[in-house]
N, C-alpha and C positions, 0 to 999 in steps of 0.2 A: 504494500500500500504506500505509496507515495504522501508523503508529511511534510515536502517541500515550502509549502504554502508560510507567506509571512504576515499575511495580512485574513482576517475572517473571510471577507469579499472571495480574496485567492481559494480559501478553502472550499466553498462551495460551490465556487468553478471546478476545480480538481475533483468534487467530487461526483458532480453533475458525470463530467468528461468517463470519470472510469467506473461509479455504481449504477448511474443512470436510472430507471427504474426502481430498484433497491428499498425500501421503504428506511425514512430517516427521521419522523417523529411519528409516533402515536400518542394516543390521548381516549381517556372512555369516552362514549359515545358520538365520537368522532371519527370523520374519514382519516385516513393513512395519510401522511405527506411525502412523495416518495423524494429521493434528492434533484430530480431532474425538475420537480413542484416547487421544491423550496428553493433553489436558486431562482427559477422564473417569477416565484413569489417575492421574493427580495429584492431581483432586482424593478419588478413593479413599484414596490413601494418605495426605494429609490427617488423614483418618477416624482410620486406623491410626496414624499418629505421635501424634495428640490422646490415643488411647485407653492410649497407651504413658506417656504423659505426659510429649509432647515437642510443643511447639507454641510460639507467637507470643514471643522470646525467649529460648529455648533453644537449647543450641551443640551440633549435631551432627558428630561427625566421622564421613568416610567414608573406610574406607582399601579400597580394593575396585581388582582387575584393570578394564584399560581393557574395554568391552564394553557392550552395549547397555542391560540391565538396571541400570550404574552409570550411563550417562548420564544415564537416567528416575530414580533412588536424588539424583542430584547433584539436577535439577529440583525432584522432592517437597522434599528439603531446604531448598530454597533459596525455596521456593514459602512455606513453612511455617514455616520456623525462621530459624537464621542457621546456612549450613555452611562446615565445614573441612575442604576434600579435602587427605587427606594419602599421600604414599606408603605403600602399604601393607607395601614392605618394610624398616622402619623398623626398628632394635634396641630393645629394652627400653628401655633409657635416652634413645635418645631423645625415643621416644615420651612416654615418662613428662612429661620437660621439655615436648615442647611443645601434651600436655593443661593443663598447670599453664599456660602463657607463653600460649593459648587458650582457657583456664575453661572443656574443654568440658565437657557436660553426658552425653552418649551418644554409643558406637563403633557405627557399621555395617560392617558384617564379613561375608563370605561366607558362608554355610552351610558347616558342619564346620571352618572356617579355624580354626587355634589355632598360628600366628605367635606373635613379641615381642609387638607391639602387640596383642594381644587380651589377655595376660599382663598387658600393661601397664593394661593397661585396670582389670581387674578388682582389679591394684591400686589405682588409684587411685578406686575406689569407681565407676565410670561404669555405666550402664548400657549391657549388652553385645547387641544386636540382630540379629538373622541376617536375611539376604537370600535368597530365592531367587526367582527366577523364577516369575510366576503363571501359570496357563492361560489368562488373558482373561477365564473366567467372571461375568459379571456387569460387568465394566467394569476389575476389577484387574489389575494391570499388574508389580503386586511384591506376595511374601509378605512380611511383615514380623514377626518373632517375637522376643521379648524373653526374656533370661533367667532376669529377675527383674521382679517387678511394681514400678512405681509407679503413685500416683494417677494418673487419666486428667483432661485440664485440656480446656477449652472450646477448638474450632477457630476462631482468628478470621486473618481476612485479613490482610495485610500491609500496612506503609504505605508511601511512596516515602523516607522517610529511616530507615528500618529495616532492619539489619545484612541482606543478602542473604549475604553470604558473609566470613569473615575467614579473608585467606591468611596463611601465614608465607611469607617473602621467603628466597629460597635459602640465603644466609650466604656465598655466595661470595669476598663482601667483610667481613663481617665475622659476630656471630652474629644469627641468624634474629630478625625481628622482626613484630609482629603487626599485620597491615593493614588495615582494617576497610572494608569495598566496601557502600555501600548500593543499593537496589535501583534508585534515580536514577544513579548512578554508574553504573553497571552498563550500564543501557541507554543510557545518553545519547550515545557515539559508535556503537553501532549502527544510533542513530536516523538516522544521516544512510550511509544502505548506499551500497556500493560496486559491492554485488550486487541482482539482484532476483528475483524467486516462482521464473522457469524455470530457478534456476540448482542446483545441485549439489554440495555441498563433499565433500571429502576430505580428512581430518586426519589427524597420527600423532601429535603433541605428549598425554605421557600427560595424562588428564583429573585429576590430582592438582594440574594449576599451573593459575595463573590463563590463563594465554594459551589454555591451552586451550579453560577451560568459555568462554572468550568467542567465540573463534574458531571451535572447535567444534559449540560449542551456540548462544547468546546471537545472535552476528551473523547464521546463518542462520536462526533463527526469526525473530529481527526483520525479517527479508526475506522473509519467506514462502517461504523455499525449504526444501532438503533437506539431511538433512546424512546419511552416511557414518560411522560410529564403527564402526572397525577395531581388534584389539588390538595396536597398536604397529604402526612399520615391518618392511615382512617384505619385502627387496628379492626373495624367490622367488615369493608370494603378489601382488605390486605390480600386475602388470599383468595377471592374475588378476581383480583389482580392479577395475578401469580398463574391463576389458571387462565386466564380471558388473552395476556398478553405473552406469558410463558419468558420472561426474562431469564438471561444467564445467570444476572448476580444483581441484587440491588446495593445499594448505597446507604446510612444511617448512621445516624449520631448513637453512643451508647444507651440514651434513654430509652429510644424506639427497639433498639435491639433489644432490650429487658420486655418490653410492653411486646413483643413478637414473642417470647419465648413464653410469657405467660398465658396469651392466644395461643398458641401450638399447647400445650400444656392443657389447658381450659378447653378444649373444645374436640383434643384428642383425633386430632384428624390426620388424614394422610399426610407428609411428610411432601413437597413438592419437589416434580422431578426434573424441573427445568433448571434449576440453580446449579450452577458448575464452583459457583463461591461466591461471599459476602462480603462486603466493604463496609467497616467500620471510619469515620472523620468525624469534626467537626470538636472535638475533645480524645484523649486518650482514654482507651477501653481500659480499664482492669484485665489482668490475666486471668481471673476465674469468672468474669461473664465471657471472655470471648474462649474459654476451655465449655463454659457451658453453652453457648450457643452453637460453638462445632457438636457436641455432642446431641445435640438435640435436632438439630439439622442436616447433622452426618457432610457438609461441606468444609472444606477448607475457611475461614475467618480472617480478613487479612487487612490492615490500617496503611493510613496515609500521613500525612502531615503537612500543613500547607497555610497560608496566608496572604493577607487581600495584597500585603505590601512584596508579596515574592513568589506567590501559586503555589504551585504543589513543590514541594522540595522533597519531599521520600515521599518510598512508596514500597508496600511489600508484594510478594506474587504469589499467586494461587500455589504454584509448583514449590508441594510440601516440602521436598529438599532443599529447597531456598530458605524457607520461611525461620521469622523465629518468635515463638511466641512473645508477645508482651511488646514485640518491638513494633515501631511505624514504619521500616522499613528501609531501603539503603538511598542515595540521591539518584534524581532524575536528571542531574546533567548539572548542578550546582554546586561548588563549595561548601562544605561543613567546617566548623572549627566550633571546642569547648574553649570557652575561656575562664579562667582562674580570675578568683579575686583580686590576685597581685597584678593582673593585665595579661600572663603568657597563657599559650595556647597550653591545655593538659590533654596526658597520655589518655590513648585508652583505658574505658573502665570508672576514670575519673569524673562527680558528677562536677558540671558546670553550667553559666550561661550557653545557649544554644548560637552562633553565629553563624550567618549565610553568606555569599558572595556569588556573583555569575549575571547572565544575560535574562535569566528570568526577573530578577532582585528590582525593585522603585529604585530610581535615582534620588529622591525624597519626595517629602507632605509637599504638598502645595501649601505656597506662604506660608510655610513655622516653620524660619529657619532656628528657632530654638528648640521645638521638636527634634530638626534634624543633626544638631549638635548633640542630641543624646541620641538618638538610634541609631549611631553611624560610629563605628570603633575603627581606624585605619582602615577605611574602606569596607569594612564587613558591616551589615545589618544585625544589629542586634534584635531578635528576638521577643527577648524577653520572658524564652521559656528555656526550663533548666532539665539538664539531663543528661546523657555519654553516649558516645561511641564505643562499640565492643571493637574485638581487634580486628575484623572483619568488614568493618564497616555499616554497621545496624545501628541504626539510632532507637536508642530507649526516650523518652519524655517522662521526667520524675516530676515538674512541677512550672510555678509559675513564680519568677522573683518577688511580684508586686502580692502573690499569694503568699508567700510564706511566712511563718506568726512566729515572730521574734519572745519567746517565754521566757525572761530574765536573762537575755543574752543565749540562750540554748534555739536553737531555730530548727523547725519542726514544719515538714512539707504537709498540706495540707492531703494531698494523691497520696502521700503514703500510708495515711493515717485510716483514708477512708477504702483503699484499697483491702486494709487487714479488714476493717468490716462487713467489705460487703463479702468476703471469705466466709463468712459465718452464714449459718443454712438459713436462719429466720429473717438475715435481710436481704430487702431487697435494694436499696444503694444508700450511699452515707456519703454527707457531706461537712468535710471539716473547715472550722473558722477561727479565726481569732478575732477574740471580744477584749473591748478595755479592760485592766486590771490596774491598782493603784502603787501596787510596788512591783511586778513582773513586766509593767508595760504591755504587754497582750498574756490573757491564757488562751487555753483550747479550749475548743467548746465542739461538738460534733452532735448533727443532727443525724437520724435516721428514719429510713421509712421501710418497715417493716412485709415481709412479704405475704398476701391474703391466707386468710385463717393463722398467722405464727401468735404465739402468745411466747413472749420473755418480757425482763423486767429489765428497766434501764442499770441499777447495778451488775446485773450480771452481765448485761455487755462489756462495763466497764473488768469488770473479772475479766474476760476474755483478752480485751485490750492488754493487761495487766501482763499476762502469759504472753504475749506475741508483739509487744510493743518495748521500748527504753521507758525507762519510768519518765522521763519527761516528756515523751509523747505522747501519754494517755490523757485525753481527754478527762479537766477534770468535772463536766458535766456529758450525759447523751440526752439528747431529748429527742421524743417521738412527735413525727410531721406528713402529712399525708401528702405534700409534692413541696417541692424544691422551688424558686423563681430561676426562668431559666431566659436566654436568649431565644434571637428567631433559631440559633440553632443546635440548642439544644445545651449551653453550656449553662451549669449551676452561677447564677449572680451572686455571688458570695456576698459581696458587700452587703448587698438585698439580705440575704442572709442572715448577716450578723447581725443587722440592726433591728429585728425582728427574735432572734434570739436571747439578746439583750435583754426582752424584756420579761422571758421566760425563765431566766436561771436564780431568778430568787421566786420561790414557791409563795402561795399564801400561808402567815405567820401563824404557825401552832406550837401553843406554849411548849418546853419542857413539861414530862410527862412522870420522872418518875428523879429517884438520886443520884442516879449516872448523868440524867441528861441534864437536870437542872448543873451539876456539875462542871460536864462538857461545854455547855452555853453560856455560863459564870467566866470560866477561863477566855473561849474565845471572844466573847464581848469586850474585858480586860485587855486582852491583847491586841484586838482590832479599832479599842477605843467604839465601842457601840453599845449603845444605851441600852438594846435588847435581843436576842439571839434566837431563832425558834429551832426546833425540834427537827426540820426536815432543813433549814438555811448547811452551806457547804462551804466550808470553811474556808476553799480556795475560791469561789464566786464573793466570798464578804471581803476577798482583798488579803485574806492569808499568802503567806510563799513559805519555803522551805526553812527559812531561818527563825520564822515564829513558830511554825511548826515542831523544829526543835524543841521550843522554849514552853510551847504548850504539851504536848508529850512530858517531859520533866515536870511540869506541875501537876500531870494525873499522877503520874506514879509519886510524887511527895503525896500527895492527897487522898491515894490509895493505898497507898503501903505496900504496892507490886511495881513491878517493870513492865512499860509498855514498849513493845518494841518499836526503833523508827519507823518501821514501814506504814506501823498502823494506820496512821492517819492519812496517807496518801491511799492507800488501800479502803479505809473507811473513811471517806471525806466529809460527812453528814454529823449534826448532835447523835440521830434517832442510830445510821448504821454504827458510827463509832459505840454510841452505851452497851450494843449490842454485843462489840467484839469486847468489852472490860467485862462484860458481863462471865463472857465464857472465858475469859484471862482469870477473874475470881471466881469461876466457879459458881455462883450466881448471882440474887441482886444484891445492892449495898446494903447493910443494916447500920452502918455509922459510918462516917469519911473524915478525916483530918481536918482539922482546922488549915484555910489557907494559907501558904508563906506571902507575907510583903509581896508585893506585886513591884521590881525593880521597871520601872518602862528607862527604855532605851531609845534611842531614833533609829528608824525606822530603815534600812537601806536597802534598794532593789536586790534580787538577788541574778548572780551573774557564775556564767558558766565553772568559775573555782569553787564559790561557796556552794552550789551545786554539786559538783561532785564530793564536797568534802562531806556531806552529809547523809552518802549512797551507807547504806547498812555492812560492814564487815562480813558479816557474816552471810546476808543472802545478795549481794551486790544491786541492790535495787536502791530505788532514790526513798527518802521518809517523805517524800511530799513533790506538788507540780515543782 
């Protein structure tokens, strides 16, 4: 198959020329587009954009429902202009921002749609564009109608360093920035496929992000194959799908791949026989969903790795002697380097930031040239995600910098954390954060969502934690959540997150219950300086660390007349679980307690990765506390 092509336009000439016929979109309840349709369809609309006076330089945006017609709407754009797929359910405002932060030129919009963003639109002067769907008549493939006239400009073709598409970058980490994809860019890791002409995609990632139109669209035209455009995941519709259109492999973010294995699971059906393998993007899988989704599916399982500012950079292959679990796979034609804290590249094995370099990579944001003085390290893109190269060249993805939760100097990947849980049979995925804390500076905190019909109890998750985790990784709260906030594509908003967790990690107040616990709740009040303490409050959520923990441990055992061992309290974090473990330390409940020693307070100092370790138990090598 020939992948010569530099520009979209080129590609669907090429492919016109040698599949012809061949069928190259489908869509439910729609006719088949073959590619000899879609080039004729493109370049009609060509016609129709030129006539609008939208052509070679012009910024269109498209905010349009996933579905066939937007697929071919993304194409002509892209073929013709420079486009901006944006959500289409965007508010006013901030639509507005990122017309302005995008210079576009014209909205494409549904027929009769009058959303924010269309409002938005007509504020800001754009021209506003209706879509509908054409009869095929003649070769057109879309209506295209304008609200208002402008001059119609000359159709000229595109060139290979000419804006194919400029996305805005989620914000998940900070705000939206503008990323300019040329048409070289674009195609230069599809050029080396994965797939080829007899294959079949199936995607759900909405066609508003970049991974999409690549994934989507882009990879399987450049292979001459077929693609699939469905509107979004519908786990009822799925296998529906699967049978109606018989794909080789689809495409999914980890969430969907969970919510599929639970469908297969629930409704006990045949196993589908089209799928040759499955493609996991859009976040890194865990090794025990994509162990349990090979097994359940009996296909190979295999990740990518990619972004708006650089495409795909890895990518793994069906052919199991290749593969390696866990991993996103080896580079598609770009530079890899880990870089070290101190600024040098590190060996194999070594975790680091992830850095890219090559022909696919942005040359930078549009306008932030302070943006681009951080994302640019001697020439290399920085990432922003952390992880190694094995010796072979497989890239693993362990985390994210701006994710990771600094717990008194000790730092703790959030992917590692949540990976050990979802290892465990009753969940079904975990997500870890870091919340404020008053001397640690962040602790952990870790949500879970449990999988249908499981019954466990949040300390004994933390048990489990305990056995397969460093003691300072263990979450020192779990709380149970029935969905996560997630991006369009699927990734956990952590931030969202935490700030929602926040307000769940102190219970409502029940007194002290019995002489342990009024005890227990006396000391850490004292020591935390708080006027009242309840029964189910956790000693590291009220602002405890490891060095008060010491100092509270040493006042039970004065006050009891036994040794508590360090671990206890990190092990029992709670008034109600700690009374429980002095309980069976004594043998049973109190019948008299010690008068308390002088209360000496001291100030208060973060605790950091020395006084951390100097507090790990001798004898069982664990930590007394987060």
């Amino acid at each position: 198959m020939d992948t010569s092509a530099h520009t979209i336009l080129d590609l669907l000439v090429l492919r016109h020329e040698e599949r012809g016929s061949a069928t190259a979109i489908l869509a439910p309840d729609r006719e088949a587009i073959s590619y000899a349709a879609l080039r004729t369809g493109i370049e009609r609309a060509g016609d129709r954009l030129a006539a609008l006076g939208l052509g070679r330089g012009s910024r269109i945006a498209i905010a349009l429902p996933d579905g066939l017609d937007t697929a071919v709407a993304l194409l002509a754009a892209t073929s013709w202009a420079t486009c901006a797929p944006l959500n289409p359910r965007l508010d006013e405002r901030a639509s507005a921002a990122l017309f302005d932060e995008l210079r576009i030129d014209a909205l494409i919009v549904e027929d009769g749609d009058e959303r924010p963003v269309v409002a938005a639109a007509r504020a800001a002067g754009l021209l506003v564009v209706r879509l509908a769907a054409a009869a095929g008549n003649g070769g057109d493939l879309l209506e295209l109608r304008a609200e208002s006239v402008w001059a119609p400009v000359q159709r000229i073709a595109p060139q290979p360093d000419d804006l194919a598409l400029v996305i805005h970058t989620s914000g998940t980490t900070g705000r939206p920035r503008a990323v300019p994809v040329t048409h070289r860019a674009l195609l230069w890791a599809p050029g080396r496929p994965w797939i080829d002409s007899s294959d079949r995609a199936l995607g759900f990632a909405p066609l508003y992000t970049g991974s999409a139109i690549g994934g989507r669209l882009v990879v399987p035209l450049a292979a001459g194959a077929s693609t699939v455009i469905v509107p979004g995941f519908d786990a009822a519709r799925f296998f529906e799908w699967l049978d109606a259109f018989r794909p080789t492999y689809y495409s999914a973010s980890p969430t969907v791949h969970a919510a599929i294995i639970d469908e297969i699971l629930l409704r006990r059906r045949a196993l589908p026989t089209s799928l040759r393998f499955v493609r996991s993007s859009s976040s890194s899988m865990s090794v025990s969903l994509q162990e349990r989704l090979e097994a359940v599916l009996r296909v190979p399982v295999i990740q990518g790795y990619g972004m708006a500012e650089a495409g795909i950079v890895t990518q793994d292959f069906p052919d199991r002697g290749r593969r390696r679990i866990g991993s996103v796979g080896t580079s598609r034609g770009l530079e890899i380097m880990i870089l070290g804290e101190r600024g040098a590249a590190l060996p194999a094995g070594a975790d680091g930031e992830i850095l890219v370099r090559g022909p696919g990579v942005m040359r930078g944001y549009e306008n932030d040239q302070v943006a681009n003085r951080v994302a640019f390290h001697e020439g290399w893109f920085r990432t922003g995600d952390i992880g190694h190269l094995d010796a072979d060249g497989y890239l693993f993805i362990t985390g994210r910098i701006k994710e990771i939760i600094n717990r008194g100097g000790l730092k703790v990947a959030p992917a590692e954390v949540d990976a050990m849980f979802q290892r465990h049979a009753a969940v079904r995925d975990a997500a870890t954060v870091g919340i404020p804390h008053p001397s640690l500076g962040e602790d952990v905190v870790t949500a879970v969502i449990l999988r249908e019909g499981e019954s466990i109890t949040a300390p004994q998750l933390r048990d489990y934690a305990l056995r397969n985790l460093a003691p300072f990784k263990v979450p020192s709260s779990v709380i149970f959540v029935s969905e996560f906030p997630r991006s369009a594509l699927g990734k956990v908003q952590r931030r969202v997150l935490a700030d929602s967790l926040r307000q769940r990690t102190r219970p409502d107040f029940v007194a002290p219950r019995d002489a342990e616990e009024r005890l227990i709740a006396d000391v850490f009040a004292s020591l935390l300086g708080l006027s009242s303490v309840g029964a189910l409050d956790n000693f590291f959520d009220l602002g405890g660390d490891s060095l008060r923990a010491t100092r509270a441990l040493s006042q039970m055992s004065a006050r009891l007349g036994v040794e508590v061992e360090p671990v206890a309290l990190f092990e029992a974090p709670t008034v109600e679980q700690l009374a429980q473990r002095l309980r069976r330390t004594r043998g049973g409940p109190s019948t008299q307690l010690r008068e308390a020693p002088p209360l000496v307070r001291r100030a208060h100092r973060p605790i950091n990765a020395a006084t951390a370790s100097a507090v790990l138990s001798p004898k069982t090598g664990r930590g007394s506390s987060a």
